[in-house]
C-alpha positions in Angstrom: 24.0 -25.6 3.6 24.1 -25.9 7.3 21.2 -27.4 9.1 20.9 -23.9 10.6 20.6 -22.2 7.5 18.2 -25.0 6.3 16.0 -24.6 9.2 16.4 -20.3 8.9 15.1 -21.3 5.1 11.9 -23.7 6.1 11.0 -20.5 8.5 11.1 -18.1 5.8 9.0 -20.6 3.4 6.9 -20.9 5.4 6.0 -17.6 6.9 5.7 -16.7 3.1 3.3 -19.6 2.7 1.2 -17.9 5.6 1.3 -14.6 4.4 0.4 -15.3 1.0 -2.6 -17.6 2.0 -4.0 -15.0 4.3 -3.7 -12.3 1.6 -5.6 -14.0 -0.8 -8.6 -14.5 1.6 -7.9 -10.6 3.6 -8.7 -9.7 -0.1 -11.4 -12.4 -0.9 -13.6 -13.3 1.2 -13.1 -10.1 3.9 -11.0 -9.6 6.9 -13.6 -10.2 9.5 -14.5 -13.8 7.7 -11.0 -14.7 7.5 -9.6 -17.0 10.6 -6.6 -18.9 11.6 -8.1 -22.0 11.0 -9.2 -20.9 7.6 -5.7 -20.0 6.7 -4.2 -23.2 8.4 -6.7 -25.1 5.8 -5.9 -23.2 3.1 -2.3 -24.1 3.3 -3.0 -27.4 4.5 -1.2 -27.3 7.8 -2.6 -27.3 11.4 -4.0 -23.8 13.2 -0.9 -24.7 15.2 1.9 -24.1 13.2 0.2 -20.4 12.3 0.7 -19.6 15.7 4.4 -20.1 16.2 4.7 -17.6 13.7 2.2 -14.7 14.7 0.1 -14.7 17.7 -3.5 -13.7 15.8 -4.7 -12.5 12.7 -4.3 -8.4 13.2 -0.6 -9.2 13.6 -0.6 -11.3 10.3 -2.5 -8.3 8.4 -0.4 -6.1 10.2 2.8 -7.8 8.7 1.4 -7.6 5.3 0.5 -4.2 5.5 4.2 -3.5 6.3 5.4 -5.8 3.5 3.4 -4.0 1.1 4.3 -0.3 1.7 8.0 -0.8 1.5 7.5 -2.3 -1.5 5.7 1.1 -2.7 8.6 2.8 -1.0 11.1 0.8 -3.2 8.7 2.1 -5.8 9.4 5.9 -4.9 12.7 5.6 -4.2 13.6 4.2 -7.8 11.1 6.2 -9.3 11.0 9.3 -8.5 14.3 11.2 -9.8 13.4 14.6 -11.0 15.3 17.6 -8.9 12.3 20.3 -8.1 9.7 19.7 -5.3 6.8 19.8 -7.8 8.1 17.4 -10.0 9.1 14.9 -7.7 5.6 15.3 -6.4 4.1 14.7 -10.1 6.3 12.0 -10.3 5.2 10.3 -6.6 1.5 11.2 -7.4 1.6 9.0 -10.9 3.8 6.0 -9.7 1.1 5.8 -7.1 -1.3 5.9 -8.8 0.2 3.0 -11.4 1.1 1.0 -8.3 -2.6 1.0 -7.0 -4.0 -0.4 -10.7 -0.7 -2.7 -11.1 -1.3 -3.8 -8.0 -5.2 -3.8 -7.0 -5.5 -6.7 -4.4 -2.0 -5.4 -2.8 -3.8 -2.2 -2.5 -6.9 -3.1 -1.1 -4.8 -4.8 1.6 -3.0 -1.6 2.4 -5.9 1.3 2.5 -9.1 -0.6 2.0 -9.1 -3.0 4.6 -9.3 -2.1 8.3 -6.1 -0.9 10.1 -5.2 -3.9 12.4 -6.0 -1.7 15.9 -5.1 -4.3 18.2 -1.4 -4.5 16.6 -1.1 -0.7 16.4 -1.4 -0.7 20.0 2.1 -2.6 20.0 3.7 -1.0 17.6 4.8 1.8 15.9 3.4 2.0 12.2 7.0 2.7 10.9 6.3 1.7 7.2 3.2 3.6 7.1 4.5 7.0 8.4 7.5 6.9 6.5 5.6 7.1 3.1 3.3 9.4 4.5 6.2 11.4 5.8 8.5 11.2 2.9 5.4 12.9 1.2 5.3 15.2 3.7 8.9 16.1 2.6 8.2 16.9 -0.8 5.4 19.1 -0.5 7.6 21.1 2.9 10.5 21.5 -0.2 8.1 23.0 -2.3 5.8 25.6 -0.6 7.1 28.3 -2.3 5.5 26.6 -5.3 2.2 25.5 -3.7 -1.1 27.1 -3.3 -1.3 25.0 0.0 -0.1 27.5 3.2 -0.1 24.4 5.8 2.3 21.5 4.7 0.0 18.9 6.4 -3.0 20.3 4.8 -1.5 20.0 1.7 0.1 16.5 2.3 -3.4 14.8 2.7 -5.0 16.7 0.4 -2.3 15.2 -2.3 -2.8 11.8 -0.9 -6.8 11.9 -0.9 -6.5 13.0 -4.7 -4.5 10.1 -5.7 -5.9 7.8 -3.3 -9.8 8.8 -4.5 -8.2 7.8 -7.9 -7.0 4.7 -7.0 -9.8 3.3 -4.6 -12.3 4.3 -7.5 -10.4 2.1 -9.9 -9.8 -1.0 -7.3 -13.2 -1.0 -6.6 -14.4 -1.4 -9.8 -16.2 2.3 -10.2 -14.7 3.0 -13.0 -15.9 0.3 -15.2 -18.8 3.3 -16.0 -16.2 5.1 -18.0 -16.2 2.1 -20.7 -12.3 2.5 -21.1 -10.1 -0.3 -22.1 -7.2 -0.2 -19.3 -4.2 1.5 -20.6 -6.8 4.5 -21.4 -8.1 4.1 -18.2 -4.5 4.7 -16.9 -3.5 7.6 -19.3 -6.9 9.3 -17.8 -6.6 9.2 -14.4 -2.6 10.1 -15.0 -4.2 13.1 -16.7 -5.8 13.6 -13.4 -2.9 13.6 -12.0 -1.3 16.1 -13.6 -4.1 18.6 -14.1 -4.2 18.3 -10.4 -0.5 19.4 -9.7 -1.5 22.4 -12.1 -4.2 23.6 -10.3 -2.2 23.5 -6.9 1.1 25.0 -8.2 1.4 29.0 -7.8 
């Protein structure tokens, strides 16, 4: 290995280093009591060496929030296979739904916690409208099929189901059920499904 590709390697380690660090406290101990210099002591290294890598904390979260949905797009795009609108959208609303309780502090970290405003002003939230957009896609393909007349209307109204499902069970308001967690799971899938039911012509 070339000392360029060495030195492309220690970047990569240790922007992963960072991003895993700040994570863990985003989810932890909050966003607003999260710093730098807390993350620089966490991972043992100066406030410094955070900053050659991203210029302030929104632009850290920010990165993590993109990280995180393309790995729920990864998730769609292997997952859902089925050929009709409707059951693509069955199959989109479960694997999110078993990506928010597989991955609960990911989740937080993508809808829970604040969107990073002062990084949004910069950029384009690519990773974020694309999910919500190839959403968008499925329910356009299947109007015929849907109760919904506006495709938007019908969009969110998909994605607050799921989402209300999800935030419920991150949050810890479900514990009132008493369910062990693979029941848990096969009820709000349930959900799931009798919503797509009650929305399908």
């Amino acid at each position: 290995m070339g000392i360029t590709d060495r030195k492309e390697r220690e970047k990569l380690e240790m922007r992963r280093l960072i991003m895993d660090a700040a994570m863990d406290m985003f989810v932890k101990d909050g966003y607003e009591k999260t710093s730098i210099r807390n993350i620089a002591d966490k991972i043992e290294y100066s406030p410094a060496t955070i900053y050659l890598y991203y210029k302030d904390k929104d632009e850290l979260l920010w990165g993590l929030q993109t990280e995180a949905f393309e790995k729920l797009a990864e998730v769609f795009r292997e997952g859902i296979t089925a050929a009709e609108p409707i059951e693509q959208l069955r199959q989109m609303a479960k694997l999110y739904v078993e990506f928010g309780m597989s991955n609960p502090d990911l989740y937080d970290l993508m809808f829970i916690l604040r969107s990073p405003m002062n990084a949004e002003k910069n950029e384009e939230w690519k990773s974020g409208s694309s999910a919500f957009q190839f959403l968008v896609n499925i329910i356009q393909a299947g109007m015929d099929k849907l109760k919904y007349e506006d495709v938007t209307l019908g969009a969110m109204s998909s994605w607050a189901m799921v989402h209300g499902l999800v935030s419920l069970n991150v949050r810890g308001r479900c514990k009132m059920l008493e369910l062990p967690e693979d029941k848990l799971q096969d009820m709000l899938l349930a959900a799931v499904d009798q919503y797509i039911d009650n929305i399908t012509r």
